[in-house]
N, CA, C and O atoms as a DFTB+ gen file, in Angstrom:
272 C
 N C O
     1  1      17.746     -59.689     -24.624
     2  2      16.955     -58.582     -24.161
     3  2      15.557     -59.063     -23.776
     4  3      14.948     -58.663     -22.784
     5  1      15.105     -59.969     -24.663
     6  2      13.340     -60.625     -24.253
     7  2      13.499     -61.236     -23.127
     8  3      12.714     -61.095     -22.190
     9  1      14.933     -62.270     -23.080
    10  2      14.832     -62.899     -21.669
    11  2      15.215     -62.363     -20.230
    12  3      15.192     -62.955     -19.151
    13  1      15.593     -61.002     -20.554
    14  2      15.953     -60.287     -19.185
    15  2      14.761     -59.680     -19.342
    16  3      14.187     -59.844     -18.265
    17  1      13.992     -59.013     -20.137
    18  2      12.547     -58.164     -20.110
    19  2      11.484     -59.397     -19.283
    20  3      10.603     -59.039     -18.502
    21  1      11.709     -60.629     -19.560
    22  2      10.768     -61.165     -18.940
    23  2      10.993     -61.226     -17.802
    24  3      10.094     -60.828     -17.061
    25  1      12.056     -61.656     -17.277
    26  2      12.886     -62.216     -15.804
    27  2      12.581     -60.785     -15.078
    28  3      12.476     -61.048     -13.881
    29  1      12.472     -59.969     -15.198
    30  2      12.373     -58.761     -14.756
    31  2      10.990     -58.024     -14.477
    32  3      10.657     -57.034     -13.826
    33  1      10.245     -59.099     -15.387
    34  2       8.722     -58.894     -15.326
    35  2       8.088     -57.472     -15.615
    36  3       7.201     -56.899     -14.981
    37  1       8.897     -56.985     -16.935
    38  2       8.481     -56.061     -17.298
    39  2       7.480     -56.286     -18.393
    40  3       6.596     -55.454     -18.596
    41  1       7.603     -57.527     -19.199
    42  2       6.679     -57.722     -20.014
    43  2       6.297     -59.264     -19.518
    44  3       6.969     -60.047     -18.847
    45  1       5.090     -59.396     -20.041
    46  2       4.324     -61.201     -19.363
    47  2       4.006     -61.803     -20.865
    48  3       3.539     -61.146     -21.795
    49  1       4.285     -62.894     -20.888
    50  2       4.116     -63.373     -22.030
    51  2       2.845     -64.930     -21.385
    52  3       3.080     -65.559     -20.353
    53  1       1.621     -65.207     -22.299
    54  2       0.516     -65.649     -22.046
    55  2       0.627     -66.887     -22.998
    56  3      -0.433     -67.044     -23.602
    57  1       1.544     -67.782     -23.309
    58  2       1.601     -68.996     -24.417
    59  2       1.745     -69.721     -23.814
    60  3       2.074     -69.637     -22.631
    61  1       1.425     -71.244     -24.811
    62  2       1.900     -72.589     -24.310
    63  2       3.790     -72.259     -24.630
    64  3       4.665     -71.482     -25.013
    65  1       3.576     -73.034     -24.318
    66  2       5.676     -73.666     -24.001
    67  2       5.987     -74.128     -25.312
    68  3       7.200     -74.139     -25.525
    69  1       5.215     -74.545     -26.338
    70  2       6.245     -74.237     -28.121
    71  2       6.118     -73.075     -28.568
    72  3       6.849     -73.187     -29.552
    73  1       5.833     -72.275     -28.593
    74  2       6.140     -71.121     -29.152
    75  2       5.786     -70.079     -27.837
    76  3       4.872     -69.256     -27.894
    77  1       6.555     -70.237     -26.803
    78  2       6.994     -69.189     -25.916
    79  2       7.778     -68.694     -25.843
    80  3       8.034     -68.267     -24.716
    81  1       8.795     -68.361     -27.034
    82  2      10.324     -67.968     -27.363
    83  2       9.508     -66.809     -28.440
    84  3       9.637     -65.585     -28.445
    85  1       8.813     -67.503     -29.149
    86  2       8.097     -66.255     -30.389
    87  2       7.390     -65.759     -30.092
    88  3       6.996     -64.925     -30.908
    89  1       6.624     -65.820     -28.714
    90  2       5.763     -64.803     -27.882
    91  2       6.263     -64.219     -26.748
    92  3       5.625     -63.766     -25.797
    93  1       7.551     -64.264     -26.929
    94  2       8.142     -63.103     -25.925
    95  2       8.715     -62.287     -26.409
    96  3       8.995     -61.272     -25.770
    97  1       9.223     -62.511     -28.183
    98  2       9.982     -61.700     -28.299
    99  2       8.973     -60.916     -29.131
   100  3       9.436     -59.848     -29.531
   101  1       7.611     -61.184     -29.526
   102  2       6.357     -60.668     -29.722
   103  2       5.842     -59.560     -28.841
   104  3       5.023     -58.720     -29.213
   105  1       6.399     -59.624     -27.618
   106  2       5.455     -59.170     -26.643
   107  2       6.454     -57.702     -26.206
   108  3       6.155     -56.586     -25.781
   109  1       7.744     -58.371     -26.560
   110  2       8.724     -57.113     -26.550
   111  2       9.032     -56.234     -27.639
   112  3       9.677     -55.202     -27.450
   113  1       8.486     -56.681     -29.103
   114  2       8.135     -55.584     -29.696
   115  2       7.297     -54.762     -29.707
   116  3       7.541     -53.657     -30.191
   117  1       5.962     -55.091     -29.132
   118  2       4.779     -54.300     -29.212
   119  2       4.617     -53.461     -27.916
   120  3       4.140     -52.331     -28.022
   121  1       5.090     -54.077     -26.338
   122  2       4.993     -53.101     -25.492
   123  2       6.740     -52.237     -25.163
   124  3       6.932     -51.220     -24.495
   125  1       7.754     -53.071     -25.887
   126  2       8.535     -51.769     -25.605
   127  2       9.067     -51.265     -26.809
   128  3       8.869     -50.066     -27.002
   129  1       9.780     -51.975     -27.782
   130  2      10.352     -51.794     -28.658
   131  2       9.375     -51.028     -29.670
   132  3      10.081     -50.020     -29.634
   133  1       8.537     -50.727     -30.379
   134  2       7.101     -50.410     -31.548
   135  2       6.915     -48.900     -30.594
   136  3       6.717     -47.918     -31.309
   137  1       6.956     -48.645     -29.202
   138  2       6.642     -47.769     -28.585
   139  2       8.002     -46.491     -28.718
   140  3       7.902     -45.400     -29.280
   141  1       9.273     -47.078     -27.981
   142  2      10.259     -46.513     -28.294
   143  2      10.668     -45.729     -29.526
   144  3      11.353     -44.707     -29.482
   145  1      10.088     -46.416     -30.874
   146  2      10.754     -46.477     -32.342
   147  2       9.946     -45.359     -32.555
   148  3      10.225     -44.164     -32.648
   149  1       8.633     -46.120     -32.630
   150  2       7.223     -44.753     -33.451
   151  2       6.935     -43.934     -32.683
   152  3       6.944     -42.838     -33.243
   153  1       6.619     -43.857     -31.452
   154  2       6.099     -42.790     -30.682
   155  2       6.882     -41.708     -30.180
   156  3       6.835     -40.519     -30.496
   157  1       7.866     -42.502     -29.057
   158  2       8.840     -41.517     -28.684
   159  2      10.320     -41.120     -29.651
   160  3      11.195     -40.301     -29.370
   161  1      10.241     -41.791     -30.545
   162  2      11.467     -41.655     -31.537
   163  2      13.022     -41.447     -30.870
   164  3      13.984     -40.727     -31.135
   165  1      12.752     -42.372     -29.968
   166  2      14.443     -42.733     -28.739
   167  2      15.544     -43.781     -29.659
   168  3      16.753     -43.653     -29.466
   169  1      15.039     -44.790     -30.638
   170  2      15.807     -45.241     -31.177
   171  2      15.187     -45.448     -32.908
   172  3      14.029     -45.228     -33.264
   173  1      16.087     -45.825     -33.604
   174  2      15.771     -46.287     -34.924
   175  2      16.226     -48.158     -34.987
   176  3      17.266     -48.790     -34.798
   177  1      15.121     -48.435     -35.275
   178  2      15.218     -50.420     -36.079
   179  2      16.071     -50.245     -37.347
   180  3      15.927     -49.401     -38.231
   181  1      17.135     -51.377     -37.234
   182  2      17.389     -51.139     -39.121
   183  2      17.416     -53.210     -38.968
   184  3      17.668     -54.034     -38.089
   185  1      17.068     -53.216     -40.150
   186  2      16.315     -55.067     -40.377
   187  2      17.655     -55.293     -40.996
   188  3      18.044     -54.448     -41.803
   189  1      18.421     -56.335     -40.723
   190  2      19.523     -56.952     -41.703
   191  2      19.015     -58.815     -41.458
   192  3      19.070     -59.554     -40.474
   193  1      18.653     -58.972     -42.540
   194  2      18.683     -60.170     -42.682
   195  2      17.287     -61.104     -41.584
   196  3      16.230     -60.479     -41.507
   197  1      17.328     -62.091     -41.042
   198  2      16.108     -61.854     -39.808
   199  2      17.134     -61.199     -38.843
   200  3      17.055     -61.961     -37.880
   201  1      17.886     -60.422     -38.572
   202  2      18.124     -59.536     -37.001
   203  2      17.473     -58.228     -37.484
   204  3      17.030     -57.826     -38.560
   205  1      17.634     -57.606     -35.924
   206  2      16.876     -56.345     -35.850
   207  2      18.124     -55.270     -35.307
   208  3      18.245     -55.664     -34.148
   209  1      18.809     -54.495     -35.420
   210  2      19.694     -53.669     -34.878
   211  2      19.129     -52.623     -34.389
   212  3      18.427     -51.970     -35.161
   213  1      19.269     -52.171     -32.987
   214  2      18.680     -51.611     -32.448
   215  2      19.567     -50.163     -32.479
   216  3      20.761     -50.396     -32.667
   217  1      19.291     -48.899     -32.354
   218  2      20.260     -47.840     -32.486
   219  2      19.482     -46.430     -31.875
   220  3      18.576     -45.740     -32.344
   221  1      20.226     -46.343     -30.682
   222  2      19.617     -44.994     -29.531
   223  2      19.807     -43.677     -30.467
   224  3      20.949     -43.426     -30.851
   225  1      18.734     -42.825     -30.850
   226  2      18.429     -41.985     -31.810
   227  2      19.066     -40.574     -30.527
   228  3      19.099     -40.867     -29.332
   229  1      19.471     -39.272     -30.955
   230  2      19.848     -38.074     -29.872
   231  2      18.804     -37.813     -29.290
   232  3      18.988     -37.367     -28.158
   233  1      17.278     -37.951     -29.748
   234  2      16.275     -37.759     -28.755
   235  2      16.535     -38.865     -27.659
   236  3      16.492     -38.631     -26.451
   237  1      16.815     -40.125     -28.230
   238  2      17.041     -40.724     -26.806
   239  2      17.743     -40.281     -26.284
   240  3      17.417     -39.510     -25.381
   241  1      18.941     -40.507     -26.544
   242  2      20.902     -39.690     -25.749
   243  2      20.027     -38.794     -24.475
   244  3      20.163     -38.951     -23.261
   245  1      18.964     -37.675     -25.293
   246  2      18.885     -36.409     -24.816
   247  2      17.493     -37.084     -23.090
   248  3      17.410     -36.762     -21.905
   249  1      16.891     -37.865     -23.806
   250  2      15.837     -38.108     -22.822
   251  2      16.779     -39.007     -21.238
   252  3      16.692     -38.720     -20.044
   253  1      17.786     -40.353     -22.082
   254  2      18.215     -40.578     -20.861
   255  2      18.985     -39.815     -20.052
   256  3      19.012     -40.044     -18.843
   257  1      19.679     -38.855     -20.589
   258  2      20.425     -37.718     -19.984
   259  2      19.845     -36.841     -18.796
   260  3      20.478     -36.327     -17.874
   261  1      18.498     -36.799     -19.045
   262  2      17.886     -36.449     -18.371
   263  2      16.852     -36.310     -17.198
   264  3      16.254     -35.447     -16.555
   265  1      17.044     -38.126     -17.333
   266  2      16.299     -39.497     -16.828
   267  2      17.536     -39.396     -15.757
   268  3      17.259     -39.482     -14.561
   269  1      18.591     -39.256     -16.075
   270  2      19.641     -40.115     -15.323
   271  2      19.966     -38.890     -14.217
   272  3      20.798     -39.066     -13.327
């Protein structure tokens, strides 16, 4: 998901080249993912282990439904 968010140039990531893997996927929590979760409440995070499971909440269902 970080490497199609970048390729797509929805998010820009500003690092040297060793840790430009941990500043993209930095850059995709704070401008999309942190936004989605807390603000618009479209999905819920659940943490297992270091992964992150991502899960489209009915306000989302209801927003892309309506998007689409």
């Amino acid at each position: 998901m970080a490497q199609l968010a970048e390729k797509q140039k929805i998010i820009t990531i500003n690092a040297e080249q060793e840790n430009h893997s941990q500043a993209r996927f930095a850059s995709l929590d704070k401008n999309i993912i942190a936004p989605l979760e807390k603000e618009w409440k479209f999905i819920e995070v659940e943490k297992i282990g270091r992964n992150r499971w991502i899960k489209i909440t009915q306000e989302g269902i209801d927003a892309a439904e309506f998007l689409i």
